[in-house]
N, C-alpha and C positions, 0 to 999 in steps of 0.2 A: 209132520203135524204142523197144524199153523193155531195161528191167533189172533183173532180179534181183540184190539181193545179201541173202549170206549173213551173217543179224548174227545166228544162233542158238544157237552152239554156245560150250559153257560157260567155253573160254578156259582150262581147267586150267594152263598155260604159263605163264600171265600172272600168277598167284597172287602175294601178296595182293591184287592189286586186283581181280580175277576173284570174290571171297570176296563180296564187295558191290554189282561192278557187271558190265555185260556187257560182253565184252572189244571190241565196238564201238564205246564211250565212254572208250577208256584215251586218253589225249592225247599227239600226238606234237608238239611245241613249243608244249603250249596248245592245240589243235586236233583232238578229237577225232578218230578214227577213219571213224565214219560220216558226218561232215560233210564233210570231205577226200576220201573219194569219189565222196559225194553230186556236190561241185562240181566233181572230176576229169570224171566224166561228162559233166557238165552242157556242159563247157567242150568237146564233142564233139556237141552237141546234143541230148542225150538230157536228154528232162525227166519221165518218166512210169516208176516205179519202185515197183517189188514188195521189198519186205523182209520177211523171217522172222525171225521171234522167238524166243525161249523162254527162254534164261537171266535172269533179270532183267528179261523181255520191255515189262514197264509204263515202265523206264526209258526205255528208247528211243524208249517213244510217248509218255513226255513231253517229252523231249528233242526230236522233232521237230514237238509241238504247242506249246511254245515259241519255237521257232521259224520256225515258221510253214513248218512244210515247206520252208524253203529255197526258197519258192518253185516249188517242184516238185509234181507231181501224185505223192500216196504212194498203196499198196494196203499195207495190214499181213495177210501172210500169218500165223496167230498159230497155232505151233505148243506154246503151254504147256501143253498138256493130255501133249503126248506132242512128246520129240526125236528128228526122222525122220532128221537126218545130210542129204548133199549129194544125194544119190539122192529119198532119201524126202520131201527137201523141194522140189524142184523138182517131185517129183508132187504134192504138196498142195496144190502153189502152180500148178499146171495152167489151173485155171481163171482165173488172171488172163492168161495167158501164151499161152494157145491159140487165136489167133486171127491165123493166117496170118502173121506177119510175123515174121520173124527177132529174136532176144531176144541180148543180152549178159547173160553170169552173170560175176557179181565177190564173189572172198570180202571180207568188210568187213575183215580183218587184212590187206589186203594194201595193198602204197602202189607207186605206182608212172609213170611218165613215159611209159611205153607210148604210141605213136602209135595210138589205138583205130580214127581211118578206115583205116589202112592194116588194120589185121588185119579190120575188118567187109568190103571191098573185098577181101579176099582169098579170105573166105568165100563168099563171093557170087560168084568168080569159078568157083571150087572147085565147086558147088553141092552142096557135104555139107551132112548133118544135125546135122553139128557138129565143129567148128574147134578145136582148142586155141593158145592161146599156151605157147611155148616159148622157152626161151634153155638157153643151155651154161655153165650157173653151179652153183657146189658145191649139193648135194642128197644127201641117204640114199637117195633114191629116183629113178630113170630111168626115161621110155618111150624106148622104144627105135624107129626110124622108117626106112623104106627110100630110096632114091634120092630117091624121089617126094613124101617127105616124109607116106607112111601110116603109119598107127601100127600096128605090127606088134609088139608086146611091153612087157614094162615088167623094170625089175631092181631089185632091194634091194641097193645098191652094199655096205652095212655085210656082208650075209647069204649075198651072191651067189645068193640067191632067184629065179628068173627066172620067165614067163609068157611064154609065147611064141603068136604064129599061126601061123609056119613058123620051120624052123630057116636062116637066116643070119647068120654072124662080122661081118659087116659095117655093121650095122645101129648107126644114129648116136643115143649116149646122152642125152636133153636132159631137162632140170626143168622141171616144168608149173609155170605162172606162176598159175592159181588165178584166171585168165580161161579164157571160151568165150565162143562164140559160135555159137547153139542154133538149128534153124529148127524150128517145133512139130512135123514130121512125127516128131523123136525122140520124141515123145508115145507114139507106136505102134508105136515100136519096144521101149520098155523093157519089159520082163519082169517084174522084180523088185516085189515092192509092201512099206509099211510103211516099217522103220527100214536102211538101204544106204546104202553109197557112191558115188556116180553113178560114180566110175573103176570100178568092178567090172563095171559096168554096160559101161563102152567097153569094155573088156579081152574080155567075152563077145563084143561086135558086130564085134571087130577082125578076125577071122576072117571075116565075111560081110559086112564092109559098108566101106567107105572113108571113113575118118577123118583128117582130116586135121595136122599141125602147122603152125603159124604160127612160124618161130623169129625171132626179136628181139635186141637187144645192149640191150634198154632198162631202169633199173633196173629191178630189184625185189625188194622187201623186206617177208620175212611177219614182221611186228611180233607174232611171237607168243610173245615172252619178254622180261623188261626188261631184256635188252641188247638187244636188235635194236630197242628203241624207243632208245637211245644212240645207235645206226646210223643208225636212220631220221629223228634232229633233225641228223645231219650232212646228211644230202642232199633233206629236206624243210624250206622252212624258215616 
C-alpha cells in the first residue's frame, strides 16, 4: 500500500514560520511534521510514499535527501508551478497512485495515534471508493452520517450552513480527521479538474454513491497554528 501525504499547502495559520518554511517542517518537540508521519506510517507498514509539494517545495526535498528518505521509497509529486488544493492534488498525483491497489491520504499538519489497520480493514470490508476517518471532537465543521455510517451531508457548526443528500434530523455530526482511505476506481469518479477541494468532490458523490465514515476516539491534532503545536508536545512526545 502507499501514501499520499499532503505537504503543499502554504500553512497561512502557522505564520511566522510558514514566512520561510513549509508548514511540513514546523517541529512538534524537535521533530518535524513530515518525519513524524513519515514513521507513523511506516510503523503500520507502509513504506512507499507520494508527497506534494509547492510552498517552499525545495525544502522538503532536501529535507528528505538528507535524510535519506527515512528509508522509505519517496515519489515527489511537485506542484510548484501551480497549488491545486486536496482535490486537485490527488489528481496530479494520479499517476503515481493509480495502480489498483487501495492508497492512504494523510494531511502532513496532522499527528495522530490512529490505529491505521483498523480503518484500512474497515475499508476493505466496506468495499467503497473511499473511507473517511472520523471522531466526535470540537470542529467548525461537520459531516454529517446516517445509521450506517454513509455520508449524507456536511454543516458549518459557526454558520449553520448545511449541504445536504436527503433531509434527516438525525443524522450523526463528526470531524473528519484529515485521513482516507482511497481505492483508484475514485480516479473515475471525480469530475472536477485543476485547483478543488477533494470534500466538494465527496459532498457531489454523497448523493449517488456510498461513502463511508470510519469514526475513532483516537487523538488528533491539526498542528495548524502555534498553539496547537503547544497541544501537540503534550501528547506527542
Amino acid at each position: 500500500m502507499k501514501a499520499l501525504i499532503f505537504a503543499a499547502g502554504k500553512g497561512t495559520r502557522l505564520k511566522p514560520f510558514t514566512d520561510h518554511h513549509p508548514k511540513a517542517l514546523a517541529t512538534v518537540n524537535g521533530v518535524p511534521l513530515l518525519e513524524r508521519n513519515l514513521r507513523y506510517l511506516q510503523h503500520f507498514g507502509i513504506n512507499d510514499f507520494v508527497i506534494n509539494v509547492h510552498h517552499f517545495g525545495s525544502q522538503i526535498c532536501d529535507f528528505l535527501k538528507q535524510n535519506d528518505n527515512f528509508g522509505a521509497n519517496v515519489e515527489i509529486s511537485d506542484e510548484r508551478d501551480e497549488l491545486l488544493e486536496t482535490g486537485g492534488g490527488l489528481l496530479f498525483a494520479q499517476k503515481f497512485l493509480d495502480n489498483g491497489d487501495d492508497f492512504v491520504v494523510m494531511n502532513a499538519d496532522i499527528l495522530t495515534d490512529l490505529n491505521l489497520d483498523l480503518l484500512i480493514r474497515y475499508h476493505r470490508e466496506k468495499k467503497d471508493f473511499v473511507t473517511l476517518a472520523v471522531s466526535d471532537r470540537k470542529s467548525s465543521r461537520k459531516l454529517l452520517f446516517n445509521n450506517e455510517m454513509v455520508l449524507k451531508g456536511w454543516q458549518n457548526v459557526e454558520t449553520g450552513e448545511q449541504r445536504l443528500a436527503e433531509f434527516n434530523s438525525e443524522f450523526k455530526p463528526l470531524a473528519f480527521s484529515g485521513i482516507h482511505c482511497i481505492n483508484p476506481q475514485f480516479f473515475r469518479k471525480i469530475q472536477r479538474r485543476g485547483t478543488f477541494s477533494i470534500m466538494q468532490e465527496y459532498l457531489d458523490l454523497m448523493s449517488s454513491e456510498s461513502i463511508h465514515g470510519y469514526e475513532h476516539s483516537a487523538t488528533i491534532i491539526d498542528v495548524g497554528r502555534p498553539a496547537s503545536v503547544t497541544e501537540a508536545e503534550k501528547f506527542f512526545k
